[in-house]
NUNUVEX-883220 format. One record per residue (C-alpha): residue in one letter; x, y, z. Coordinates in steps of 0.5 Angstrom, whole numbers, plus 500, padded with zeros to 3 digits. Layout:
AXYZ
...
# end
This chain:
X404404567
X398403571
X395406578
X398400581
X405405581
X402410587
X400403592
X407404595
X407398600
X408401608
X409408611
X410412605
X414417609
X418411610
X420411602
X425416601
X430415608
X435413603
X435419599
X441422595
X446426601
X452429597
X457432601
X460436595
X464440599
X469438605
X474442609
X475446615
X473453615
X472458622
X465460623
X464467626
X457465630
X454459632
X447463629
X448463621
X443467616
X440463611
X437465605
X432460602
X430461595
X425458592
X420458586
X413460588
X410458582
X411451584
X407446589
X412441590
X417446591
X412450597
X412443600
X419443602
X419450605
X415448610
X419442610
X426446611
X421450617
X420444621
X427441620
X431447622
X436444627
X435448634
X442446636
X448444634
X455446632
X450452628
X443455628
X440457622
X436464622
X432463615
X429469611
X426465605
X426469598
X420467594
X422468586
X417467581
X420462576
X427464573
X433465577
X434471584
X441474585
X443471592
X445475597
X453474598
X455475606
X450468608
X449461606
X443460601
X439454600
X436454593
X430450591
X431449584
X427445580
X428440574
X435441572
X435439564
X443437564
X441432569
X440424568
X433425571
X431430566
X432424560
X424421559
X423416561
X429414565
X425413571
X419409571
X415410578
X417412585
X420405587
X425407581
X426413583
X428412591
X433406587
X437412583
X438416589
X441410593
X445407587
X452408586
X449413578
X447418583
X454419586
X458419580
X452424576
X453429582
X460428581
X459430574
X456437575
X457439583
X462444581
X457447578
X452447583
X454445590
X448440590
X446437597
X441432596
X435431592
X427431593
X420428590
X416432587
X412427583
X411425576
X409428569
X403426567
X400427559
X393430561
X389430554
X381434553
X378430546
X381422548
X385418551
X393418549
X395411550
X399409544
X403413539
X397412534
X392417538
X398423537
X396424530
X394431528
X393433536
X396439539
X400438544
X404444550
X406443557
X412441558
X418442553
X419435553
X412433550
X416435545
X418427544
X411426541
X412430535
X415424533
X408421533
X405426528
X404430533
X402438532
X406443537
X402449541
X403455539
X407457547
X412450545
X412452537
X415459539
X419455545
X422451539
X424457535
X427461541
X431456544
X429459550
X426451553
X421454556
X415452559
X408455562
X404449564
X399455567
X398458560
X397452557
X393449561
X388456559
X389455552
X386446554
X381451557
X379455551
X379448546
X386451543
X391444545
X388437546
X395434550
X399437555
X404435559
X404437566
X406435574
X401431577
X401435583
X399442580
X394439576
X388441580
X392448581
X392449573
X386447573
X386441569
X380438572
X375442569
X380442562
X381436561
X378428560
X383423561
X390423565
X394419561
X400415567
X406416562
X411417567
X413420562
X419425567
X420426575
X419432578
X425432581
X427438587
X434439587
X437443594
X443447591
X448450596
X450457594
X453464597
X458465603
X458456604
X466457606
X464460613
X462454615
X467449620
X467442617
X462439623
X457445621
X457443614
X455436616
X450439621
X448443614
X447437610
X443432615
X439438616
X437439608
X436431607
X432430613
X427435610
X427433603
X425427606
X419430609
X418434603
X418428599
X412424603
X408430602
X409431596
X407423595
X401424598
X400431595
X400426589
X396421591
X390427593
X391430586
X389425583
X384422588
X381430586
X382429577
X378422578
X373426582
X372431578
X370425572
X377424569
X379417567
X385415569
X389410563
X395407562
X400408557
X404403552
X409405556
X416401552
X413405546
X413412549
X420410552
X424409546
X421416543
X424420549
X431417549
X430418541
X428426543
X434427548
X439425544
X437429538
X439435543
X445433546
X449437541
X445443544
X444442551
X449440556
X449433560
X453431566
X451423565
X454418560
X451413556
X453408560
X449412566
X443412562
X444404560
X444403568
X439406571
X434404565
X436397567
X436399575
X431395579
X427393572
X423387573
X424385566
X429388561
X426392556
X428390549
X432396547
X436400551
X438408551
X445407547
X442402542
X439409539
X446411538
X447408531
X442413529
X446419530
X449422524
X457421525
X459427527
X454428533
X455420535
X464422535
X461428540
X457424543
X462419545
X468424546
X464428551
X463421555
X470420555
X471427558
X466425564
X468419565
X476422566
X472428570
X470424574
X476420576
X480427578
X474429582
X474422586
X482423587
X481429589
X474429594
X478423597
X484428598
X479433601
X476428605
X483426608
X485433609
X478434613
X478430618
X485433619
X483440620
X476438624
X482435629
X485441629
X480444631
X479441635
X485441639
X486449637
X479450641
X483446647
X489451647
X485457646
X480455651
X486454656
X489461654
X483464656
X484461663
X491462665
X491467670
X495472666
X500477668
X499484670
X498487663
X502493661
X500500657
X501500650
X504506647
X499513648
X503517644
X506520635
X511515635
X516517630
X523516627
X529517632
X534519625
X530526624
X537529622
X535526616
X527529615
X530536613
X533534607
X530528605
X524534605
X529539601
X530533596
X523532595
X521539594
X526540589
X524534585
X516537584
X520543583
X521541576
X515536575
X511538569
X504541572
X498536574
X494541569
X498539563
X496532563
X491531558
X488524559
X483524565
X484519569
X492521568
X491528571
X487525576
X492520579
X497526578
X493530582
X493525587
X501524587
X501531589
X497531595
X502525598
X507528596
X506535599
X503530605
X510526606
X514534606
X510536612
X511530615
X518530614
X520538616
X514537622
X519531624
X525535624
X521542628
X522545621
X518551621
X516551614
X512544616
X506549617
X507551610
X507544606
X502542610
X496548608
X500546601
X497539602
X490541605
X489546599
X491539595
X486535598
X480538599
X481539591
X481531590
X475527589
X472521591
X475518584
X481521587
X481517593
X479523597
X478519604
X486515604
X488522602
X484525608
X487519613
X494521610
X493529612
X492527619
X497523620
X502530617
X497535622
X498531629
X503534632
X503541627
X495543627
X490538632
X484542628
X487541621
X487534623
X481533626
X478536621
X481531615
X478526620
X471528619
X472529612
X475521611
X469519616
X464523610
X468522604
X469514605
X466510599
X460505599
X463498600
X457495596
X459500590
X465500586
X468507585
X465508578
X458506581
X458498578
X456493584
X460490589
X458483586
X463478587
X464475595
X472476595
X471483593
X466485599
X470482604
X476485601
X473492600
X470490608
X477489611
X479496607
X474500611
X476496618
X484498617
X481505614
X477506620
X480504625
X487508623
X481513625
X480511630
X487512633
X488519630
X482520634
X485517640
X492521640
X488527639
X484526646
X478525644
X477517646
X470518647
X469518638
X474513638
X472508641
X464508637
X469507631
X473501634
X465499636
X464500628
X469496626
X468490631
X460490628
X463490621
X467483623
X461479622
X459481615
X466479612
X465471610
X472469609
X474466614
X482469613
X480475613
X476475618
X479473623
X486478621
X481484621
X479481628
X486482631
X486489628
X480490631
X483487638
X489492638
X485498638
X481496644
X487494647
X491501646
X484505648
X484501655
X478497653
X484489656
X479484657
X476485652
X481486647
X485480649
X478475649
X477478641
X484476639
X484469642
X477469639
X481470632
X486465633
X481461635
X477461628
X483463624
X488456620
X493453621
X498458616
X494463621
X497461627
X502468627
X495472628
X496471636
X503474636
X501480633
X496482637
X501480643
X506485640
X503489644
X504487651
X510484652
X508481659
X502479655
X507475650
X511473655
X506468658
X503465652
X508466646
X512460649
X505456649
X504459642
X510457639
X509449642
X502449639
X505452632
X510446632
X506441634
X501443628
X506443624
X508436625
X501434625
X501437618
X507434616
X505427618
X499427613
X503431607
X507426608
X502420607
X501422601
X507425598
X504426591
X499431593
X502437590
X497441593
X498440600
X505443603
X502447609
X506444613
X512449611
X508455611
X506454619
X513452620
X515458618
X511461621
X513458628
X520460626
X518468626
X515467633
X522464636
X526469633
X521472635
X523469642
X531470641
X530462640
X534462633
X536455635
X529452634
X528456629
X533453625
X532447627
X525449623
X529449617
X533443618
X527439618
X524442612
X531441609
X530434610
X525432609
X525436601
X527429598
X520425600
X516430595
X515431588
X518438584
X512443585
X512441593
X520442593
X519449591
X515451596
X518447602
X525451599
X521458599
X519457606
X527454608
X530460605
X525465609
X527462615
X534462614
X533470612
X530471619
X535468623
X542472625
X545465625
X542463618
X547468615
X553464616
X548457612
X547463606
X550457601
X543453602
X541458597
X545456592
X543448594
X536451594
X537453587
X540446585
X535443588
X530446584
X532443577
X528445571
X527451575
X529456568
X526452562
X523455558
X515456562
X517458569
X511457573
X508462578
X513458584
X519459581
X519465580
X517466586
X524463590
X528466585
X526473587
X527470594
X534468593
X535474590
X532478595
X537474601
X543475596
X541483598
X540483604
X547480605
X550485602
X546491606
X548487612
X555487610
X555494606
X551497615
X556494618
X563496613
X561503611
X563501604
X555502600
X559500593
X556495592
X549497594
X549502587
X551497581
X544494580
X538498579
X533493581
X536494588
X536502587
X530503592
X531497598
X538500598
X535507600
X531505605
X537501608
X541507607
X535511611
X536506616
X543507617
X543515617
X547515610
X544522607
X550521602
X549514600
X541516598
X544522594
X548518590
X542513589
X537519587
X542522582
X543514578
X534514579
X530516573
X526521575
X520519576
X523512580
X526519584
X521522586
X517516589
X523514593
X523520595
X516521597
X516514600
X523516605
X519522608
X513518609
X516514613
X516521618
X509521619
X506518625
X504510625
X497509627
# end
């Protein structure tokens, strides 16, 4: 291989516009702002690399459907840890499971420009995205052989010599060359690890006589003083790969476009620089005295594709060999006489069985991820069209002149069936009578779950005879003071706390203040787990975040019935700015209809109502109830826009069930039955049973035209709908059709589904029998079974039957008892 390989023909920056772009990832998302922190995380040690930091500087979009905010995270080879709440861009460095990492499969730049193009590239990518969501890929010129004694053109100039660099300068073993120490120990380790910088010293120090290096660092490593000759091998691109990570599922389908024409415009530049920073680094070497000397490169070829399929029993591949047979053969002036697969044959057996079987297992992989990105795809162009025509509702919601907004309620909201509070509390009280002491418990943990047990249950007593202006509320509540301030954060201290304020409100207004204060000081790290590990997962921050949003603002609340606005308004404040670090894009926008209630109950309207349209505006289509809950507020505010919500909600479902039903075979994807659930909750909602079962009659319907996995959901969401529908009782007989229609559903594995409509029938079959057993006054049937013992209680509660309760306790195991008891007095406190 000659110099002639560098003398690219026109612009260079021209050559690489029809570099590799992998949209790996497609689908709609909501995205909270139009400015998105990103990190970009990347090798200081490498040159090439540096070159594409600045060019992703240059190419930051300045408009758009996102902005991005860089913060750049240098590291000093190896990997960083990301940061979970932002999209990060990581630069990384010759991947070895990649085909490029084979020796000897790129031969030059033009070559290398043809993969990218090509069809190998998109399959390869397809192999692997999973693992790293890759987006495109960058130039970062070629590996070289730098010698110091003689040239090393032809496998015979390797005897004896010493050669480092690269771990893939391992090939020239197999010319009788002699390791370096720094790769001998590599070899031994397994660790396959290189330090050109190390090397580079001991060529200086006359310690090696051959390394294999970037061409683009060799005057940073110092090779024009170390070394005589650059030997062209070609032997490897130095490939910089742009890997997506961190919060990607925040990012709506055209931002992630945006995103993606954003990183391959700046591996574009990247690469152009890095070609010229090649073409200066070897300007440099012949400078500074190197002579510059082709290769036998056939020769060292076969070496290379000889050497990695050694190792492929050791490392991993996302290529088959008809990849590596193709690309070799891309764009090749002449054939070589060999090609990689030939070399199979030299194998032992078992290595060449793996070899094929581990080829088979790709070739399928990729077949599902083909069908499966195509299905994404169809599944995206449908949510970018839905969000579209969301935004257009929302945006037309925001201009309606809507009615006078009516008052929330301001003040304890409490059961009217306080008759039942007393004796309710008398029962508990009884119950902890004859439980064993905490003290008694020997395992920690135990004792500590004990302990809190016993908080709630004093808490719930104090509520219930506060409930019922029993006096002796004040003594269960100091009972339940002394037990919290006992807890620890281990203990959950801080819901504890909450649950004392809720008991004090109407007993003692510095009793619960004080618990407040204590909660805001006991609440746990939401980086930090209760046993002090980190919160690393991203799903876990975002949970633990919509934790602390509910927590505080119920806080907040509690703060606001007890006349201090000023305090709860800083914690709706909190909570608000609490809303931008939360990724996902479900959890965040059901925190911010949270967060919308609260500003609307302390007054804060336009500002409340603006936040809840926003959520909608940024939540799914199986979240389109959200804007329903926060209109349950206001009954002129629901009014006016429920009617138009339920329209878009049945429109949505529509268009949801037309692009299930082009693709009937797509078991994954039954949305539609979701959000015609949900569009049948707001009619019923709107006393418009009639719209809700003509919901469940479509879903009904159209239940042939699917496969069984599909049915099940679409029979689960058909059964829900007819639960909420007073109408719906008199259809009751689908559910024995449902269970029919499910077919195999008792074999001998029951999936997850399954289960899930057998528990719904079961729990409709129960509430038939509620329903009859509050109308009748007969609750026989309400104590046959016990699995039903604490859903009949509460309907027992709700209906005023202390005896049917007692009943039922005296048929509960204790401990089953006490809990129903616990949770019957609870349902006294105050609801924040």
């Amino acid at each position: 291989m000659s110099e002639e390989a560098f003398a690219l023909r026109g612009d260079p920056r021209a050559r690489f516009s029809a570099g590799l772009a992998l949209l790996v990832w497609l689908g709609a998302a909501p995205v909270y702002a139009a400015e998105i922190p990103v990190t970009v995380s990347y090798d200081t040690s490498d040159v090439a690399t540096q070159s594409c930091v600045a060019a992703l500087k240059a190419a930051t979009p300045k408009s758009g459907p996102v902005t991005p905010k860089l913060d750049f995270a240098p590291r000093q080879g190896g990997n960083r840890k990301d940061p979970l709440d932002r999209l990060v861009v990581s630069l990384e460095p010759d991947m070895d499971e990649d085909i490029l990492a084979v020796p000897f499969a790129i031969r030059d730049i033009d070559h290398f420009r043809a993969y990218l193009a090509s069809d190998i590239a998109l399959r390869v990518a397809k192999s692997w995205y999973a693992m790293r969501p890759l987006a495109t890929i960058a130039y970062g010129g070629f590996f070289q052989l730098f010698s110091r004694d003689a040239a090393a053109t032809e496998p015979q100039h390797f005897t004896g010599r010493e050669v480092g660099g690269a771990i893939h300068a391992q090939l020239y073993g197999q010319f009788k060359a002699v390791f370096g120490p720094l790769m001998l120990n590599s070899i031994l380790s397994g660790d396959n690890y290189d330090d050109y910088a190390a090397d580079a010293g001991k060529m200086r120090a006359e310690r090696i006589d051959l390394m294999e290096a970037p061409l683009i660092d060799a005057p940073a490593l110092g090779l024009a003083q170390s070394a005589r000759f650059v030997n062209l091998t070609f032997s490897r691109v130095h490939a910089i790969y742009f890997v997506l990570r961190g919060n990607v599922d925040s990012l709506t389908t055209p931002a992630r476009r945006q995103v993606v024409t954003w990183l391959q415009s700046a591996a574009e530049a990247c690469s152009a620089r890095n070609f010229d920073l090649e073409r200066e680094a070897l300007e440099t070497l012949r400078r500074a005295g190197l002579t510059i000397a082709p290769v036998d490169r056939p020769a060292f070829a076969e070496a290379g594709w000889r050497w990695k399929l050694s190792l492929l029993g050791i490392d991993g591949r996302y290529w088959t060999m008809a990849d590596l047979d193709e690309l070799v053969l891309l764009k090749a002036s002449a054939p070589p006489s060999r090609l990689p697969s030939t070399f199979l044959a030299a194998l032992a057996p078992k290595a060449r069985e793996e070899f094929l079987a581990r080829d088979a297992e790709i070739a399928e992989g990729r077949r599902t991820q083909i069908a499966d990105q195509e299905s994404i795809e169809a599944a995206g162009a449908f949510d970018d069209k839905w969000a579209t025509s969301r935004s257009a509702f929302t945006d037309g919601l925001r201009a309606l002149p809507l009615a006078e907004a009516d008052d929330g309620p301001r003040s304890v909201s409490r059961p009217a069936l306080a008759a039942l509070a007393k004796p309710i509390a008398d029962l508990l009280e009884q119950e902890l009578k004859s439980a064993s002491p905490c003290s008694t418990i020997a395992d920690a943990d135990l004792r500590a779950n004990c302990a809190s047990e016993l908080q709630g249950d004093w808490t719930a007593i104090a509520g219930a005879r506060a409930a019922a202006n029993d006096p002796a509320a004040t003594v269960a509540l100091r009972r339940a003071e002394e037990l919290t301030a006992d807890l620890s954060l281990r203990q959950r201290r801080h819901e504890a706390d909450l649950k004392l304020a809720r008991a004090a409100m109407a007993l003692d207004g510095a009793v619960a203040r004080q618990a407040l204060d204590s909660y805001l000081t006991q609440r746990p790290d939401i980086e930090r787990f209760d046993d002090g590990r980190p919160v690393v997962e991203h799903n876990d921050r975002d949970t633990r975040t919509e934790d602390r949003i509910r927590e505080t603002l119920e806080a907040s609340r509690a703060f606001d019935l007890l006349g201090d606005r000023k305090r709860a308004g800083e914690l709706v404040d909190e909570s608000a700015g609490l809303l931008a670090t939360i990724g996902s894009p479900q959890y965040r926008a059901s925190s911010g209809v949270h967060v919308a209630s609260s500003l609307w109950l302390l007054g804060r309207k336009p500002e409340a109502v603006a936040m809840a349209l926003d959520a909608f505006d940024n939540s799914s289509p199986e979240d389109g109830n959200l804007l329903a809950q926060f209109l349950a507020l206001s009954p002129a505010l629901a009014k006016d826009i429920n009617p138009r919500l339920l329209t878009f909600e049945e429109q949505t479902a529509n268009q949801l069930l037309a692009y299930s039903l082009a693709d009937p075979a797509d078991t994954a994807d039954h949305r539609f039955a979701e959000v015609f659930y949900h569009a049948a909750t707001l009619a019923c909602d709107l006393e418009r049973f009639d719209d809700a079962l003509r919901f469940a009659a479509t879903l009904k319907t159209i239940l042939p035209r699917f496969g069984r996995d599909v049915q099940k959901s679409v029979i689960w969401y058909h059964a829900a709908i007819l639960g909420q529908v007073p109408e719906g009782f008199a259809a009751r007989g689908d559910l024995e059709k449902a269970q029919a229609l499910a077919g195999d559903k008792l074999s001998a594995s029951p999936d997850k589904m399954d289960k899930m409509l057998d528990d719904l029938i079961r729990r409709e079959k129960r509430d038939v029998v509620i329903q009859k057993a509050a109308k009748s006054g007969d609750w026989g049937q309400a104590l046959v079974d016990p699995k039903d013992f604490f859903s009949f209680a509460v309907a027992a509660w709700d209906a005023g039957r202390l005896d049917v309760i007692e009943t039922i306790a005296r048929k509960m195991a204790p401990a089953d008892r006490r809990l129903m008891l616990s949770d019957l007095a609870e349902r006294t406190l105050p609801s924040l």
